[in-house]
Structures are given as structure tokens and as C-alpha cells.
N, C-alpha and C positions, 0 to 999 in steps of 0.2 A: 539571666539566660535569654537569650533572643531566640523568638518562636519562629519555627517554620511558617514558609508562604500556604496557607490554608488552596486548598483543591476542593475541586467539584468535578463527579465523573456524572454524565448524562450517556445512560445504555450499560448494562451491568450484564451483555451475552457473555460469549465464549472469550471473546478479543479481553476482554476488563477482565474475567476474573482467572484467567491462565497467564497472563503478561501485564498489564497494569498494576493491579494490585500487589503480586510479587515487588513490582517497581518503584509503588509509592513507597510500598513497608520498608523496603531499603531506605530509600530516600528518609521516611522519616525517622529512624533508628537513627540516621545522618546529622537530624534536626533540621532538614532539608525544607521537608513538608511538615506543616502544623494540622490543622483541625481537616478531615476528609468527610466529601458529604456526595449522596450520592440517587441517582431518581433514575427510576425506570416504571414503564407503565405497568410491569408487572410487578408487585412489591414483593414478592418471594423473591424474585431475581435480586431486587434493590437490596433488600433484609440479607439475603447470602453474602452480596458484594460488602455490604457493609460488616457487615463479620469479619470476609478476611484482612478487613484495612481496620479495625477496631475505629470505625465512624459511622455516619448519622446517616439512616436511610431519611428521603421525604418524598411527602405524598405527590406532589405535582412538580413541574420542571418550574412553575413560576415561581413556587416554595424556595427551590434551589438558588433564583436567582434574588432574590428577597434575600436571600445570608451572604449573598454576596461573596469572594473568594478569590485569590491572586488570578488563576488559572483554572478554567472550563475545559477539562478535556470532551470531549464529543466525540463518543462512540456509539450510537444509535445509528438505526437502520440508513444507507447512504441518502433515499429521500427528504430525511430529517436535517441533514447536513448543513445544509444554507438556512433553514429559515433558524434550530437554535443554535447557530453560532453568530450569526448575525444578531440575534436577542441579545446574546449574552454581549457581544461585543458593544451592543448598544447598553447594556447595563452596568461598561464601564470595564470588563471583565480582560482579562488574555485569552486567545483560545486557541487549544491544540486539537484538530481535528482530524482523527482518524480517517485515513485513505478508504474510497478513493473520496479527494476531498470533496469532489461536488460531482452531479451528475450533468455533465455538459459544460463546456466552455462560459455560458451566458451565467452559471451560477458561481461558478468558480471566481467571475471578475465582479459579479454584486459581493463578494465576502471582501474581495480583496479589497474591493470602494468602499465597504462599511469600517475594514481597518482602519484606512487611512481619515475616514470622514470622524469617527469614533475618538482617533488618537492609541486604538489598541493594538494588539499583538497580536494578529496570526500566523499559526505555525503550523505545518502537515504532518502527517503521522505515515510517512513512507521510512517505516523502522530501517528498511536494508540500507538506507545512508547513513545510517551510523556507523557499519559494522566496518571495520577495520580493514577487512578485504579489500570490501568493495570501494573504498577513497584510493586503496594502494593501484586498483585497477583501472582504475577510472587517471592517475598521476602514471603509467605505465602508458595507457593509451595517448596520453595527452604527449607525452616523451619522445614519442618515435620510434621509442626500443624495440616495437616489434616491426618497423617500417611501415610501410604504408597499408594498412588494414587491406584485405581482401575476401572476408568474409565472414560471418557471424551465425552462427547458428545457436539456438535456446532451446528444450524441452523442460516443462516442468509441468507437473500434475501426479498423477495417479487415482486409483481407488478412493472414492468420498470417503474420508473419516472426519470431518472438521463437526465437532459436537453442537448442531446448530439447535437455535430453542423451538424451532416452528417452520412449517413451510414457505413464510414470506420469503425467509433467505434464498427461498426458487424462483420469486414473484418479479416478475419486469418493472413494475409500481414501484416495490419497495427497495430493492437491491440494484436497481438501473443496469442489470443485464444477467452473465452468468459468467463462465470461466473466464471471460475476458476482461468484465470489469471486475472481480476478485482478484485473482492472479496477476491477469494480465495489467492492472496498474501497477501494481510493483515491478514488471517485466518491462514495461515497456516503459517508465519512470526513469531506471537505472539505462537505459539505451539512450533515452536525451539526456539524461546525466552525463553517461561516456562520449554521444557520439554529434550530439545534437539534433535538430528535427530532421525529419528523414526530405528524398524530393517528391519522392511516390510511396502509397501504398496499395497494397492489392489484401484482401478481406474476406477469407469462408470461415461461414459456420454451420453448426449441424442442427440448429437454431429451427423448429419446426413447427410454431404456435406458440414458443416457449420461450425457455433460455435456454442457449448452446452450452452442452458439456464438452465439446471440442471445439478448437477451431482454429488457422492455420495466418499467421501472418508475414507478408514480405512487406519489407522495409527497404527502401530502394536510396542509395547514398552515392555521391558523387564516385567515388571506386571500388563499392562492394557492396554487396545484397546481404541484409541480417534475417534470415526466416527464424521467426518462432510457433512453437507448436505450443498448445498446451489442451491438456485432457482432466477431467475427472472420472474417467475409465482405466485409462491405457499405462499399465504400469513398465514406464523406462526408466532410465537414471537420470537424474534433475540435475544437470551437467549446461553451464551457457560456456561456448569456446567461442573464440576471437583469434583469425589468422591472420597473419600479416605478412607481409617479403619478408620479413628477417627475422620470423620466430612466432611461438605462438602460446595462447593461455586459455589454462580450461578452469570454471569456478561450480565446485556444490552446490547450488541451490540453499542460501538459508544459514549456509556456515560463514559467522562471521569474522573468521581471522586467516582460513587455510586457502593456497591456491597453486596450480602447479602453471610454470612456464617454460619456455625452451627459444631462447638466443640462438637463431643458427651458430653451427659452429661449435655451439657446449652441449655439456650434458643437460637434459629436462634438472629443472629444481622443483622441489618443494618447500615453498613459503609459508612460515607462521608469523601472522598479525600480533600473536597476542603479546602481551607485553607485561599483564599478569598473571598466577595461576588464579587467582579469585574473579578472571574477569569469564563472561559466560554469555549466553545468548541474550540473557535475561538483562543482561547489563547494556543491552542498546537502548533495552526500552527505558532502561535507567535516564541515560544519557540524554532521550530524544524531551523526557520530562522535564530534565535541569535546560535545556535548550528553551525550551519553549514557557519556564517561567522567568517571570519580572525580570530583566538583566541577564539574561539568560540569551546565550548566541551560538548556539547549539542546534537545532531546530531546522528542519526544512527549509528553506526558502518557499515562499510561496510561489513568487515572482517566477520561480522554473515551473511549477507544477501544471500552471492552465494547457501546455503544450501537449503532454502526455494526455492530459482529460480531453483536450479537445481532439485528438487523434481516434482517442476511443469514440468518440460522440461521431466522429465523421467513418470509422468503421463500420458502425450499426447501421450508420445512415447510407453505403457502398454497398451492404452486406452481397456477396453470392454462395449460396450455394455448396459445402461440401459435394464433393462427388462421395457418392456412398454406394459401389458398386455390388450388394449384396442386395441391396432393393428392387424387387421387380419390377418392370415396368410402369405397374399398376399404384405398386408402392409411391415410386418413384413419383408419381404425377402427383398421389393424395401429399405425400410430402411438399413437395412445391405448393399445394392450394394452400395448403398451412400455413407454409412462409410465407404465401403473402397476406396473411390474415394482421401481421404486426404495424 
């Protein structure tokens, strides 16, 4: 019987034990993945995660790279990102790194040069390119079908409910921003996926000594402007559409097989990706795993990802301002001294 490629998850939050671990237990039921090992600073965390993959919690990340392992997933906090996956990759290791992959262009291209200097694998962990939809969208746009794009608009967010372990997940230090670097790498990942880099952009957020839980972005393209909004307040429907001369398409938010479009001329359809009943949300993170181990060509590109990270690094760095017309004057002015405290 030939053994699964052994895994190591570093960061056992919310991301590893709702979607990972689902993914590996697939996988290994598969005989996919062999031995699972797994370190987080907090060892109750570690000791949970380890439970639902039936593997080995250890005490330190050095521990972990000491046993060595096909494939390093990294999911800790995004400051942590560059220096252990670049460890690991120096320990010989592959590593699939949870989005966003690095905080800023300059770390994003040390991971990428320690691949290549290494001889190892890395792969990104921007799940919605697995999902069925969003390939079929992305070969739509690329088609012409819907003529010549003319305009893009995205909401996504709502009401905070993401089960986080601690307030870091607030902290500018440890998370490198707020709704923009959460969300908005997956949002704005999937835009130079479909559309490529943008000429202009323009950048607010409501960002006020802190991290912004809204904020508003145009994206500015040779024939049409893509605005995206996103909130962790503001409950709308999580709907990105794409209009073109000659018909247009609206996609869910998160749903990976469904979408609707409309050819001038015909009636609006609605499209389903899936191609199994057993296939499921959870089966991206399947997929992005097999990708991203030994032989495995599945996986991210990295090679696309630095453009989206360095977009966001250059929005923070543009930042203006929300207008937030309910603040008074007075408000208004302490708000601005805030913003500029970052």
C-alpha cells in the first residue's frame, strides 16, 4: 500500500479547522495524505486541530519542521507568512500559503526567490480559483461573449460573524489591514484573474487609527471602470456583475458552480458548474490541496498573485478618506487626525 504525501498545517484558527481539515480527512480517506502534523502557538488550538485530522499536535514550528513533510500548509496570522514559509521552504519542504499571501509586494517576491533558490513549491491559497464558476467566468470574459466589457461592479461583506480566536485579527501588525486585505484579496485577486491589472486606481476607507471595516474601490481599465465596495457592517447581496456590449453576468459571492448570464438577444440563463452531486464548497479546498502537493498542478500560480498584493499595498499607501456624511464637523476633523496617526 503506498502512503499518503505526510502534511503539516502551521495556524490551527477559524480557516484550518472549518475548511482544511474537512479537506485533508477527505484527502486522506483518499490515501491522498499520510501522517498530519500540526503547531500553533496556542496548543489548545493545535490539540483541537489535531483531533479533527486524527494527527500529531507539536510544541514549536521548529518541532514541525524537524519531521519534516511533503507539504507545509501556512495558515497563521498574514505577518507570519513570509518568514515560515520561507523556513519551511528552506527545510526542503512545498508550501501552500494561505491568502493574502504576503503583506506587500517586497514579501511576496522574497517567497517567490526562496522557491526558486530552494528548488521548492509554492502555491497560494486564493480558494475561489478553484471553484468551477469562477474558471467558466473568467473563459467567458476571455471569449468576447459578452463584447466588449463596459463595466463591473462587486459588493461583498455584511455583519462580522467570521469566528475569530482574538483581537489581532483587528490589529494592522498582524492581519496587514482590515476588510480590504481579508476580503478584498480574494475580490480583487479574481479581477486580475479575469481582467488583468488595472491603469488607475482610486482608494477610501473608513480606516480611522485603525483598520477599515468599509471601503470603496475603483479600478480603472482601458474601457470600463470595475467599483468594488466591501463592508463588515452593511448587509447587501454578495453579487460581482460584469456588463459588456452584447450581454451580461451576475456571480454569488462564494458559490462555486452557479451563475447567471444573458447574450443579448436571448433569454438570461442559469448556469451550473457542477459536474457532481458529491462535489461541494469544501471540495475546492480539496482540490487547491492536491494542487499544491509534490506533482500536484492544481494550485495557484504564484507568478499572478504579487499584482493583486501589491495593489492592495499601494491602496493603503493612496488611502483617502470615506466621506461619512453623519459626522459632525467636529467629528469629522477628530476623524481625520486619527487617519493620520497610521
Amino acid at each position: 500500500m503506498t502512503l499518503g504525501t505526510d502534511v503539516a498545517v502551521v495556524g490551527c484558527g477559524a480557516v484550518s479547522t472549518l475548511y482544511y481539515a474537512p479537506a485533508l480527512m477527505r484527502l486522506r480517506r483518499g490515501g491522498v495524505v499520510g501522517r498530519i502534523t500540526a503547531f500553533d502557538p496556542d496548543a489548545g488550538r493545535a490539540h483541537t486541530f489535531a483531533e479533527l485530522v486524527d494527527g500529531k499536535p507539536v510544541g514549536s514550528f521548529d518541532e514541525l519542521l524537524e519531521l519534516g513533510a511533503g507539504l507545509v500548509i501556512v495558515a497563521s496570522p498574514p505577518m507570519l507568512h513570509m518568514a515560515q514559509s520561507i523556513a519551511a521552504m528552506e527545510a526542503g519542504m512545498d508550501v501552500l500559503c494561505e491568502k493574502p499571501l504576503a503583506i506587500g509586494a517586497a514579501q511576496a517576491q522574497a517567497m517567490i526567490d526562496a522557491a526558486t533558490r530552494t528548488g521548492t513549491r509554492l502555491s497560494a491559497g486564493y480558494v475561489r480559483r478553484q471553484f468551477p464558476a469562477t474558471k467558466a467566468i473568467g473563459d467567458i470574459v476571455r471569449s468576447g461573449l459578452l463584447g466588449e466589457i463596459t463595466g463591473v461592479t462587486c459588493f461583498e461583506g455584511g455583519p462580522f460573524a467570521w469566528p475569530v480566536a482574538g483581537p489581532s485579527y483587528f490589529s494592522r501588525s498582524s492581519s496587514g489591514g482590515g476588510v480590504l486585505q481579508d476580503i478584498g484579496t480574494h475580490c480583487l485577486d479574481l479581477l486580475h484573474w479575469w481582467f488583468g491589472a488595472p491603469d488607475r486606481f482610486d482608494y477610501r476607507d473608513d480606516a480611522f487609527g485603525g483598520v477599515e471595516a468599509n471601503c470603496l474601490v475603483r479600478l480603472d481599465y482601458p474601457s470600463f471602470r470595475a467599483t468594488v465596495r466591501l463592508s463588515r457592517d452593511w448587509a447587501q447581496p454578495n453579487v460581482y456583475r460584469i456588463a459588456g456590449s452584447g450581454g451580461w453576468l451576475a456571480w454569488q459571492v462564494n458559490d462555486p458552480f452557479n451563475y447567471e448570464f444573458q447574450v443579448l438577444g436571448n433569454v438570461p440563463a442559469k448556469v451550473s458548474m457542477m459536474v457532481s452531486d458529491k462535489d461541494d464548497f469544501q471540495q475546492a479546498f480539496v482540490r487547491q490541496i492536491e494542487g499544491a502537493l509534490p506533482g500536484g498542478t492544481g494550485g495557484a500560480s504564484v507568478t499572478s498573485v504579487p499584482a493583486s498584493v501589491s495593489l492592495i499595498e499601494r491602496c493603503y499607501a493612496d488611502r483617502i478618506s470615506m466621506h461619512l456624511p453623519w459626522l459632525a464637523p467636529v467629528e469629522a476633523a477628530r476623524a481625520e487626525s486619527l487617519a493620520g496617526s497610521r
